[in-house]
N, CA, C and O atoms as a Maestro MAE file, in Angstrom:
{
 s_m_m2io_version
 :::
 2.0.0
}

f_m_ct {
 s_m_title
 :::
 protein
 m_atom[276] {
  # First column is atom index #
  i_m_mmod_type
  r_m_x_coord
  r_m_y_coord
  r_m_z_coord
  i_m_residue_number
  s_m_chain_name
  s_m_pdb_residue_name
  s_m_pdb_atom_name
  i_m_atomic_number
  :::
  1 25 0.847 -1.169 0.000 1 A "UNK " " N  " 7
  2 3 0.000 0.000 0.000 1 A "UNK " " CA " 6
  3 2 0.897 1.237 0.000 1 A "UNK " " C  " 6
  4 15 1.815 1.305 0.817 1 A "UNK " " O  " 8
  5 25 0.657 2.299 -0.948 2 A "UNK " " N  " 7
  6 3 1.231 3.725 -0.766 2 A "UNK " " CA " 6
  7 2 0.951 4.712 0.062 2 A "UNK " " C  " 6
  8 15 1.641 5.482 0.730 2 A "UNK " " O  " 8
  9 25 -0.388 4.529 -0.125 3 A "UNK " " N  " 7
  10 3 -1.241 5.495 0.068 3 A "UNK " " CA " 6
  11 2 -2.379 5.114 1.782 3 A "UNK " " C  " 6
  12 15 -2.793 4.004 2.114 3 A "UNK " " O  " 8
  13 25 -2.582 6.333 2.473 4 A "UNK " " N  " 7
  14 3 -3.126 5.930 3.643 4 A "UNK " " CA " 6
  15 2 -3.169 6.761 4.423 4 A "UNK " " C  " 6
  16 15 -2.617 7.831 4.167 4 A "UNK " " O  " 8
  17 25 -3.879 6.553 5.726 5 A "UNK " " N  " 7
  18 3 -3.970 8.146 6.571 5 A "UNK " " CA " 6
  19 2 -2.550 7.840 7.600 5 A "UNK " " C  " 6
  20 15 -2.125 6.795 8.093 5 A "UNK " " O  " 8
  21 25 -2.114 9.106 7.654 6 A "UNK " " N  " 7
  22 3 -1.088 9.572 8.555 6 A "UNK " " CA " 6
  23 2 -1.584 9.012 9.312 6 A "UNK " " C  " 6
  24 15 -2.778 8.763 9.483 6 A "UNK " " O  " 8
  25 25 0.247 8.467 10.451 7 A "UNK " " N  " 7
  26 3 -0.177 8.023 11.167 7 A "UNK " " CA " 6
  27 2 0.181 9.170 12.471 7 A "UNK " " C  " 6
  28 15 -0.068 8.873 13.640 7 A "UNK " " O  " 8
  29 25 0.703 10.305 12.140 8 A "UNK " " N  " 7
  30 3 0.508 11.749 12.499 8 A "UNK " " CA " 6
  31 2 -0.168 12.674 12.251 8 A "UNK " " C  " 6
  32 15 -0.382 13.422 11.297 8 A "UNK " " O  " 8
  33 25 -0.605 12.484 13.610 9 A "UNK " " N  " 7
  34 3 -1.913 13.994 13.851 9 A "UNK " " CA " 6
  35 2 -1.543 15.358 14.357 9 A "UNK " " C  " 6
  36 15 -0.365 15.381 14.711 9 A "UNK " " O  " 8
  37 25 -2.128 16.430 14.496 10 A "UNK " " N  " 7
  38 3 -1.089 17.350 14.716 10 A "UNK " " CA " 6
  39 2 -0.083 17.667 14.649 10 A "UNK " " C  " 6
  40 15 0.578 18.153 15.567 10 A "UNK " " O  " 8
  41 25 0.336 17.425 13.324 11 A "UNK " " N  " 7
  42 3 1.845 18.045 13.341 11 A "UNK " " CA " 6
  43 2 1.655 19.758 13.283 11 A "UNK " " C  " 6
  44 15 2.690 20.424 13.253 11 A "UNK " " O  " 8
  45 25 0.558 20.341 13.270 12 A "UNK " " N  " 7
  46 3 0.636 21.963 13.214 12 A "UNK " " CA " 6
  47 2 1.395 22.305 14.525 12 A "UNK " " C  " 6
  48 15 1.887 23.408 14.761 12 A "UNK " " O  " 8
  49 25 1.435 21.175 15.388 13 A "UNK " " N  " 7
  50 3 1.919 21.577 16.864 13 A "UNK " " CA " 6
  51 2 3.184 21.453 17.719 13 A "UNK " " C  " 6
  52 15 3.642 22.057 18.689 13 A "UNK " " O  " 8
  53 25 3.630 20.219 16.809 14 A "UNK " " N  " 7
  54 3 5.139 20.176 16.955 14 A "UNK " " CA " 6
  55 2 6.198 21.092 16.018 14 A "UNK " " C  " 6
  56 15 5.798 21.531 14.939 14 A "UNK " " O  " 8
  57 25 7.192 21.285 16.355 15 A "UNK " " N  " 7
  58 3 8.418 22.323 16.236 15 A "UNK " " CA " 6
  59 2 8.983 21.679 15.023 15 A "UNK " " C  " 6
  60 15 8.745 20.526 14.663 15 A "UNK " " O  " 8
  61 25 9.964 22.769 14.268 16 A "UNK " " N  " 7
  62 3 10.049 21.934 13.155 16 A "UNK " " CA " 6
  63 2 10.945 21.109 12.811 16 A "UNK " " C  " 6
  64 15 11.115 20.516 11.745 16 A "UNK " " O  " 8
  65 25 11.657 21.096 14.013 17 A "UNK " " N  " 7
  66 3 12.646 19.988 14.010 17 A "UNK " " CA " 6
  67 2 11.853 18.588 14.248 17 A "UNK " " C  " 6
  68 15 12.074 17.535 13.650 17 A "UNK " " O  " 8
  69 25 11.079 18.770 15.048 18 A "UNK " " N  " 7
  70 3 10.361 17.622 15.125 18 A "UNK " " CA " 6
  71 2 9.376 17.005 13.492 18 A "UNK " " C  " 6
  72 15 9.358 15.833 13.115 18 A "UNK " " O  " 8
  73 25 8.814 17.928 12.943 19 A "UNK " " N  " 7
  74 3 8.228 17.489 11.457 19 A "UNK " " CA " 6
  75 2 9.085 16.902 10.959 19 A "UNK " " C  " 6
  76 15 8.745 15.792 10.549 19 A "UNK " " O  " 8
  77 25 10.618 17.313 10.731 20 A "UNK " " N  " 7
  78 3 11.686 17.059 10.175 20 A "UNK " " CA " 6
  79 2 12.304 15.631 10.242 20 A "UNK " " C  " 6
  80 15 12.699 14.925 9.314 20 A "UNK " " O  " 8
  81 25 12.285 15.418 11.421 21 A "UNK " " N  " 7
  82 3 12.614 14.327 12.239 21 A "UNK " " CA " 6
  83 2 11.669 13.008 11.703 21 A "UNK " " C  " 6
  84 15 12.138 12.015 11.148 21 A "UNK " " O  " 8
  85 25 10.271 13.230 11.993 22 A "UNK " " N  " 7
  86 3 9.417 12.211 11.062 22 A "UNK " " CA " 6
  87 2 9.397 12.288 9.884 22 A "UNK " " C  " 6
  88 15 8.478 11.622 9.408 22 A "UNK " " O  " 8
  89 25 10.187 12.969 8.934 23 A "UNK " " N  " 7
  90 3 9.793 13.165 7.493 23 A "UNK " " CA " 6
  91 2 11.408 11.993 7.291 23 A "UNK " " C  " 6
  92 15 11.523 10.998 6.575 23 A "UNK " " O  " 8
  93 25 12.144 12.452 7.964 24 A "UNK " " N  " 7
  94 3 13.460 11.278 7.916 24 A "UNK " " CA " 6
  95 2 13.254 10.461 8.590 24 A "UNK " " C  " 6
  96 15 13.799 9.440 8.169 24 A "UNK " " O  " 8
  97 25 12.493 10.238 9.880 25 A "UNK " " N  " 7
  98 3 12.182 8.495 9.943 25 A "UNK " " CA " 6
  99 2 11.214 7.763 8.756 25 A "UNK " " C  " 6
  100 15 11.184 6.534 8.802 25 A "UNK " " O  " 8
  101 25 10.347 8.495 7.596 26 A "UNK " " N  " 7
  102 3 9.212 7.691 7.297 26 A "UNK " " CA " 6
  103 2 10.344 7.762 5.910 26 A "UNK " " C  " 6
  104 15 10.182 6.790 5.173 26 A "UNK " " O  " 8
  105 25 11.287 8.592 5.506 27 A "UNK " " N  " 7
  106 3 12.048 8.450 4.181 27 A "UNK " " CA " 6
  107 2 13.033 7.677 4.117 27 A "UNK " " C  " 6
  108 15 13.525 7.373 3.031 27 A "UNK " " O  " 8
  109 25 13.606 7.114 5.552 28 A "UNK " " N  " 7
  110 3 13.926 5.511 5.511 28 A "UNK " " CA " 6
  111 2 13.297 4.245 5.179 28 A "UNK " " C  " 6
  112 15 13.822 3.172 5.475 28 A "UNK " " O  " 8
  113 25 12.766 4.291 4.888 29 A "UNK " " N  " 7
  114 3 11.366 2.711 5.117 29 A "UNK " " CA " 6
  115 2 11.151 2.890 3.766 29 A "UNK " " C  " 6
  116 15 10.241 2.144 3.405 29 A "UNK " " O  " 8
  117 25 11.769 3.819 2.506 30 A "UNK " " N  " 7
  118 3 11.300 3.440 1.403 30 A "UNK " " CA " 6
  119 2 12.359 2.403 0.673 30 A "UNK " " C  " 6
  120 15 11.912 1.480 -0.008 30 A "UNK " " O  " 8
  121 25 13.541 2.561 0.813 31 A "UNK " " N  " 7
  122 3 14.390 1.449 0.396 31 A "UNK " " CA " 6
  123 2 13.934 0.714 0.796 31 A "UNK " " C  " 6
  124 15 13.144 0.220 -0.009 31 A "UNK " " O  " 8
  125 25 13.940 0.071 2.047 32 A "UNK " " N  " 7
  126 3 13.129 -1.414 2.327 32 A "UNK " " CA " 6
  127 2 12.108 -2.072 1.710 32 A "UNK " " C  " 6
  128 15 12.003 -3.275 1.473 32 A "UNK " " O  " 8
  129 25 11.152 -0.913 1.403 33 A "UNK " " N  " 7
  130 3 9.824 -1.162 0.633 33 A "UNK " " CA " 6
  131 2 10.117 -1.430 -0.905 33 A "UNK " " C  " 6
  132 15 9.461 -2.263 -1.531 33 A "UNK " " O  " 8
  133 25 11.130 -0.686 -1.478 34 A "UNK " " N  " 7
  134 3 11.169 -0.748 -2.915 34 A "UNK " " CA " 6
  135 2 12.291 -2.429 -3.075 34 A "UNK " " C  " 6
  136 15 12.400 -3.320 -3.917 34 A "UNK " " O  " 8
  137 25 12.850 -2.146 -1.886 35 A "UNK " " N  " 7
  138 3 13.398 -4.053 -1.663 35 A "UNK " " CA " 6
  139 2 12.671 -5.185 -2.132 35 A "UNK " " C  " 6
  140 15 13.043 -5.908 -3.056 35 A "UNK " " O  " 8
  141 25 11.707 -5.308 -1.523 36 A "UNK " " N  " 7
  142 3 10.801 -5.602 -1.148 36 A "UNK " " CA " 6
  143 2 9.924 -6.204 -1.855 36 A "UNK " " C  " 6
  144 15 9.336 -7.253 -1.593 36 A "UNK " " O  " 8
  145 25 9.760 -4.990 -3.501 37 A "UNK " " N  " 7
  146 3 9.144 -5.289 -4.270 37 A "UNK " " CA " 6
  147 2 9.756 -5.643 -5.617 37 A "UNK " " C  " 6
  148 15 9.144 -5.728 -6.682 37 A "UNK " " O  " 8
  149 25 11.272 -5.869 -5.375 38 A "UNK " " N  " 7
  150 3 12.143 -5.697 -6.957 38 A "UNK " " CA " 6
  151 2 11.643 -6.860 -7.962 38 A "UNK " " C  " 6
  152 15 11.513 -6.606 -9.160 38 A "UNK " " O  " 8
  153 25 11.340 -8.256 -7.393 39 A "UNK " " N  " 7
  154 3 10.836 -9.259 -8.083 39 A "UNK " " CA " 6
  155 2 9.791 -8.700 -8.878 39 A "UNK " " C  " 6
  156 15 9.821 -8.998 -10.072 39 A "UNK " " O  " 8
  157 25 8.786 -7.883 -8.442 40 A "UNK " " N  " 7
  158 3 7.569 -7.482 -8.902 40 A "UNK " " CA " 6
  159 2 7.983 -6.220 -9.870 40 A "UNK " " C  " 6
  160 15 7.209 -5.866 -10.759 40 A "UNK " " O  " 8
  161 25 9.227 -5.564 -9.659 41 A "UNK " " N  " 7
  162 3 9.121 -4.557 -10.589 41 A "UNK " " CA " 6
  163 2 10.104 -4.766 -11.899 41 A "UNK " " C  " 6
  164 15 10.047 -4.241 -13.011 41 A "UNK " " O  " 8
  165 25 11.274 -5.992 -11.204 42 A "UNK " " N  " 7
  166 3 11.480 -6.822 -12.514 42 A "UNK " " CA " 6
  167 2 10.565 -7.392 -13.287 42 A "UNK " " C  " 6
  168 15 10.876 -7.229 -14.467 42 A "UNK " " O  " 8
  169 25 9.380 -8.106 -13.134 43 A "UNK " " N  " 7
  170 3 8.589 -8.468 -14.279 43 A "UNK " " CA " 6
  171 2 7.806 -7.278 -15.045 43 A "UNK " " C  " 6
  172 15 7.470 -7.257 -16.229 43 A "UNK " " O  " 8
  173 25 7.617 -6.349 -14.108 44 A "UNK " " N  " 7
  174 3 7.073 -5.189 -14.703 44 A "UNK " " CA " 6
  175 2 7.662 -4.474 -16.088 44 A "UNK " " C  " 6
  176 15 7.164 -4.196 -17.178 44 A "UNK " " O  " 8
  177 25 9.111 -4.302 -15.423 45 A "UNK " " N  " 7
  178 3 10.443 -3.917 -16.434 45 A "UNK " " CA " 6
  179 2 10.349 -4.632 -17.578 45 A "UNK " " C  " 6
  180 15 9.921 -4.196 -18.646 45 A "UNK " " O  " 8
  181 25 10.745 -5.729 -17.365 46 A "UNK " " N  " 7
  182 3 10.717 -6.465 -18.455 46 A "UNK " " CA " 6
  183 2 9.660 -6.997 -19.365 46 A "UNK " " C  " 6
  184 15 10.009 -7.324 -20.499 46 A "UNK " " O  " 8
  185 25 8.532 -7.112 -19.042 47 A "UNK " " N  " 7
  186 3 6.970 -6.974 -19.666 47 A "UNK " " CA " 6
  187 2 7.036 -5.591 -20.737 47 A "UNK " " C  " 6
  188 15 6.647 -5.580 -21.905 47 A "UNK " " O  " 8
  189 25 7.592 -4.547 -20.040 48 A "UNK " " N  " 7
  190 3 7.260 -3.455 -21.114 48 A "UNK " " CA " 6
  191 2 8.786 -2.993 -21.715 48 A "UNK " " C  " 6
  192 15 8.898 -1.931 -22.329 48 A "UNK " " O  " 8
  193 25 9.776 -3.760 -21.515 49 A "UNK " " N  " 7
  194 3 11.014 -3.765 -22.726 49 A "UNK " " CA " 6
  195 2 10.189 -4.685 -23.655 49 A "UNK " " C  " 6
  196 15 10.066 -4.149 -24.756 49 A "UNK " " O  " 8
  197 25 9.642 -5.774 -23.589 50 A "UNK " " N  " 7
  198 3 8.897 -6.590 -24.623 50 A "UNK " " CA " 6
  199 2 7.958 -5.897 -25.437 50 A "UNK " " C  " 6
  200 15 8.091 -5.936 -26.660 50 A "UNK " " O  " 8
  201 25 7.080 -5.304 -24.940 51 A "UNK " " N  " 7
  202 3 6.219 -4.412 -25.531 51 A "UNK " " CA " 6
  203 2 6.310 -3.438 -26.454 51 A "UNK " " C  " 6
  204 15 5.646 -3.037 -27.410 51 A "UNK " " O  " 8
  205 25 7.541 -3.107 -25.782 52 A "UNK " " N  " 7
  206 3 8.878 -1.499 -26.954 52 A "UNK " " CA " 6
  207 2 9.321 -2.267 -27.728 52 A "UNK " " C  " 6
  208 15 9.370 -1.503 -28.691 52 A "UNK " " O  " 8
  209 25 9.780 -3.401 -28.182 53 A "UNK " " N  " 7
  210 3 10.087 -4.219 -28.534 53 A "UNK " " CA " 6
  211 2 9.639 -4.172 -30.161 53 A "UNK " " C  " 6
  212 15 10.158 -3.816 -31.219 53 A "UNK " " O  " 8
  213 25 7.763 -5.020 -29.506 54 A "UNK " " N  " 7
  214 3 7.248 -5.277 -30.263 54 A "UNK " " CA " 6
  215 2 6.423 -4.043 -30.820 54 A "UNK " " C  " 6
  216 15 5.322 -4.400 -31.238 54 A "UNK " " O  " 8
  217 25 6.660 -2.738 -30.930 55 A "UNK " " N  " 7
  218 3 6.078 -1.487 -31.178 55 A "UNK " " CA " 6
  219 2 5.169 -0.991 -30.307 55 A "UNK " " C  " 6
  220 15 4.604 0.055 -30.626 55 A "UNK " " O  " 8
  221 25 4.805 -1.703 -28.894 56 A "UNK " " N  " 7
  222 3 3.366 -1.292 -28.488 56 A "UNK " " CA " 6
  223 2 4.027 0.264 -27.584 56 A "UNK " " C  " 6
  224 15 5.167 0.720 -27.495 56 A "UNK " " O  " 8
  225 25 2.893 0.659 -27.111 57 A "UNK " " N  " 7
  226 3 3.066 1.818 -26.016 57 A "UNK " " CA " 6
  227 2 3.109 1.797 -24.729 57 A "UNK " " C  " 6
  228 15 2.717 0.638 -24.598 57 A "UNK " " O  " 8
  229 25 3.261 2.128 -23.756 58 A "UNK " " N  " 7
  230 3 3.032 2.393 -22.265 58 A "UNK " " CA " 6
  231 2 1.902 3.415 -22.018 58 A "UNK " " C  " 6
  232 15 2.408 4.485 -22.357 58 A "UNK " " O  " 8
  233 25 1.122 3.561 -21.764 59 A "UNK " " N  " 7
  234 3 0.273 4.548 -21.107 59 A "UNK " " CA " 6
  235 2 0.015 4.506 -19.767 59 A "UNK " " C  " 6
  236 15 -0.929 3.845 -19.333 59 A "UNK " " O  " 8
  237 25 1.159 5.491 -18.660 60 A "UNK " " N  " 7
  238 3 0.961 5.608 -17.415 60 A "UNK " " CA " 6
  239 2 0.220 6.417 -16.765 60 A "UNK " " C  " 6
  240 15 0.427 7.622 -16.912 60 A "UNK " " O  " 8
  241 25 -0.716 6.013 -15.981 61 A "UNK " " N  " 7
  242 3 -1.334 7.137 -15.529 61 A "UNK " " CA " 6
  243 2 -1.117 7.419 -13.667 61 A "UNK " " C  " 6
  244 15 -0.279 6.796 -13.014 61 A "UNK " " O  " 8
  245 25 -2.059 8.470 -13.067 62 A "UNK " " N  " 7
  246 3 -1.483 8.488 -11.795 62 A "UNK " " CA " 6
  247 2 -2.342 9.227 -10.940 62 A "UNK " " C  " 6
  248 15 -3.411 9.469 -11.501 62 A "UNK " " O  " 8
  249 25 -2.277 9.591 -9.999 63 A "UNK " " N  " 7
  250 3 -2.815 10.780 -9.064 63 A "UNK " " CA " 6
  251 2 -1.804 11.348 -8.496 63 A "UNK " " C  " 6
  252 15 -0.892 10.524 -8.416 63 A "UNK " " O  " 8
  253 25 -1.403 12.736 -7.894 64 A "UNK " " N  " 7
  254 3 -0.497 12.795 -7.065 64 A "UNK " " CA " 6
  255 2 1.090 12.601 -7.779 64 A "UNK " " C  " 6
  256 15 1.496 12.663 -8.939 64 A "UNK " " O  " 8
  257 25 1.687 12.358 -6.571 65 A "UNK " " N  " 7
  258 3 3.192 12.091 -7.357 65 A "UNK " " CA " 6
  259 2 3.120 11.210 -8.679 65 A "UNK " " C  " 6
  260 15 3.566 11.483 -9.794 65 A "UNK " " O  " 8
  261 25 2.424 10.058 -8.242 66 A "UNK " " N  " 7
  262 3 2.640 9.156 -9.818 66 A "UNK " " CA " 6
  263 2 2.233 9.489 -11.041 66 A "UNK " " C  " 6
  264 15 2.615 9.028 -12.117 66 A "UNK " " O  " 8
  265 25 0.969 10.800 -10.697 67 A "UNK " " N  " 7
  266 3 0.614 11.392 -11.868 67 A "UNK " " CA " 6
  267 2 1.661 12.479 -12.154 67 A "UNK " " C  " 6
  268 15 1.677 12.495 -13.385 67 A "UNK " " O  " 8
  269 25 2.419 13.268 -11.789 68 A "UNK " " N  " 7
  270 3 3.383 13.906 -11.926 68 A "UNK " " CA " 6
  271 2 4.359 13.146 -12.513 68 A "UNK " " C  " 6
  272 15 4.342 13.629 -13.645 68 A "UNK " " O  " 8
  273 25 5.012 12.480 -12.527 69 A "UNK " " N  " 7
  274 3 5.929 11.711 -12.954 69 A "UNK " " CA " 6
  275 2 5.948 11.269 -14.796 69 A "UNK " " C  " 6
  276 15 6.821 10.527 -15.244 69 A "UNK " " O  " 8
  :::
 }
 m_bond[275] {
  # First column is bond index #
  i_m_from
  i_m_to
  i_m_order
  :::
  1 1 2 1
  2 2 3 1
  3 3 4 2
  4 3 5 1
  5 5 6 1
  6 6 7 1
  7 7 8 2
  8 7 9 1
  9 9 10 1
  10 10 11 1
  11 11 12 2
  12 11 13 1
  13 13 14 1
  14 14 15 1
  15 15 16 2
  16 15 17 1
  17 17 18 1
  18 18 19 1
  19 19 20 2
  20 19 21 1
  21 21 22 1
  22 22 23 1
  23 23 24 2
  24 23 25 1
  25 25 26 1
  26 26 27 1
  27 27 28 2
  28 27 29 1
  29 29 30 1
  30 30 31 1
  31 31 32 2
  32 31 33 1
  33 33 34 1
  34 34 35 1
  35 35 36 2
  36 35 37 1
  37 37 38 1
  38 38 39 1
  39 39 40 2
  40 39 41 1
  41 41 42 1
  42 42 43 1
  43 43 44 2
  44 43 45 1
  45 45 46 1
  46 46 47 1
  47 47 48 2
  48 47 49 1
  49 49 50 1
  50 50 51 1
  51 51 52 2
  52 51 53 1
  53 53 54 1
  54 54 55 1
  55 55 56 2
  56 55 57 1
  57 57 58 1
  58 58 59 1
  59 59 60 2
  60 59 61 1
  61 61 62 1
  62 62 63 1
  63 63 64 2
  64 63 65 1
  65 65 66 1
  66 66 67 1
  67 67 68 2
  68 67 69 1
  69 69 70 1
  70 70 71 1
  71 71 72 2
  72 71 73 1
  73 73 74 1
  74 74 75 1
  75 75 76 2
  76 75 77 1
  77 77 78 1
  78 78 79 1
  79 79 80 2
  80 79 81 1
  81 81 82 1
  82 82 83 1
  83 83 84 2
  84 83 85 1
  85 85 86 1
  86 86 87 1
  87 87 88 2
  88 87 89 1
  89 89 90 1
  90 90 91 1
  91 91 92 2
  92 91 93 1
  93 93 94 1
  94 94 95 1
  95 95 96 2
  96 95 97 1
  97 97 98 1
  98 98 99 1
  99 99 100 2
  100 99 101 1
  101 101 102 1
  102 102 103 1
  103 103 104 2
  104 103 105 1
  105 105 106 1
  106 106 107 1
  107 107 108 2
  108 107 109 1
  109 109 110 1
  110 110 111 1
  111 111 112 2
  112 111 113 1
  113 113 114 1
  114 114 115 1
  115 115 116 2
  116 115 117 1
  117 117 118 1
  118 118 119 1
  119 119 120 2
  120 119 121 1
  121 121 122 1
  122 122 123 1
  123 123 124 2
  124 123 125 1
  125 125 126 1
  126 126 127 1
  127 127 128 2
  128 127 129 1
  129 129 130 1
  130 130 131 1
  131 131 132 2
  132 131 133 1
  133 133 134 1
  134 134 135 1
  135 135 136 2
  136 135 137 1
  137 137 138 1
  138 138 139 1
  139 139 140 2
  140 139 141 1
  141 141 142 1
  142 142 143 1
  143 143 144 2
  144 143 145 1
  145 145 146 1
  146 146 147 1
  147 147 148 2
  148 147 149 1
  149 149 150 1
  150 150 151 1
  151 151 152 2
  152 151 153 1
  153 153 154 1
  154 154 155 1
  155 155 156 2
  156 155 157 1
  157 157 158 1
  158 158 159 1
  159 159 160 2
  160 159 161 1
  161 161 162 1
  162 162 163 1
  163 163 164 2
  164 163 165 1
  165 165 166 1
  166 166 167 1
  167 167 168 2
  168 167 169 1
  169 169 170 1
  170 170 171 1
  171 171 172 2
  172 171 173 1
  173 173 174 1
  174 174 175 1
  175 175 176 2
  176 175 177 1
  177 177 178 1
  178 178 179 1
  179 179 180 2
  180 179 181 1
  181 181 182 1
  182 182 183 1
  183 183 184 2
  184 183 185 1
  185 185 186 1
  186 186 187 1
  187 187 188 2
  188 187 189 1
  189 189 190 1
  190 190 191 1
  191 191 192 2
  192 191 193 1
  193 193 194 1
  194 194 195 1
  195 195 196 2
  196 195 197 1
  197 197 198 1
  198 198 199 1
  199 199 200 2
  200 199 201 1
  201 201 202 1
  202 202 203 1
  203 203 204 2
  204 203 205 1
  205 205 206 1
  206 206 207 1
  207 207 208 2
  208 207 209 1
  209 209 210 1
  210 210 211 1
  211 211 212 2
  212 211 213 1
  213 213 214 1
  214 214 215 1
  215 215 216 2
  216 215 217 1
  217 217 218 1
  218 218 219 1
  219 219 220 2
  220 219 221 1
  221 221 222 1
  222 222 223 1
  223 223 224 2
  224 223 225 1
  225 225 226 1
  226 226 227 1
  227 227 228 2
  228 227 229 1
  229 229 230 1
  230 230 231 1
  231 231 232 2
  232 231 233 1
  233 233 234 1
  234 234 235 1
  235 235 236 2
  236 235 237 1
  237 237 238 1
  238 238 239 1
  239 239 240 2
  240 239 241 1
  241 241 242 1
  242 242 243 1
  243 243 244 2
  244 243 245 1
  245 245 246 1
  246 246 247 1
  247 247 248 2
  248 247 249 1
  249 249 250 1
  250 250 251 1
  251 251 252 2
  252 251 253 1
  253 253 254 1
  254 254 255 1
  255 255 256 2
  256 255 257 1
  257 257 258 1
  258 258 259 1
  259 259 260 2
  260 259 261 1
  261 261 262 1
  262 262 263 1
  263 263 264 2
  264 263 265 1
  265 265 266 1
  266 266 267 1
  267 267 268 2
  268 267 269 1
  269 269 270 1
  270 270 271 1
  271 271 272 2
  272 271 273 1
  273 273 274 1
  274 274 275 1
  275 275 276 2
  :::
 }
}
C-alpha cells in the first residue's frame, strides 16, 4: 500500500525539528519497501522492454506524485 492516513496527527503543533525528524524516519522505510518489491518490478520492467520491442506503447497514468511523474 502507498497510500493511507497519517499516522501523524497534529503536526501543526510540533516544532520543526520535530516534522523534520518524522519526514526522515518515514524516508527511511522506502528502500526497504522498494526491496521488497524488486521481483515485482522486474517483471514489470521487463513486460514493457517486450512491448517497446514489439512497437506497443506504455500509457501511465497516476494521481499525485505518480501522476506527476
Amino acid at each position: 500500500m502507498t497510500e493511507g492516513r497519517s499516522a501523524y496527527t497534529e503536526l501543526d503543533a510540533l516544532s520543526t525539528r520535530e516534522i523534520l525528524e518524522i519526514i526522515n524516519r518515514e524516508d527511511r522505510q522506502v528502500p526497504e519497501a522498494v526491496g521488497r518489491e524488486i521481483p515485482k518490478i522486474e517483471q514489470a520492467v521487463e513486460r514493457i522492454v517486450e512491448a517497446f520491442a514489439d512497437g506497443r506503447r506504455l500509457f501511465y497514468v497516476g494521481a499525485g506524485t505518480s501522476g506527476r511523474l
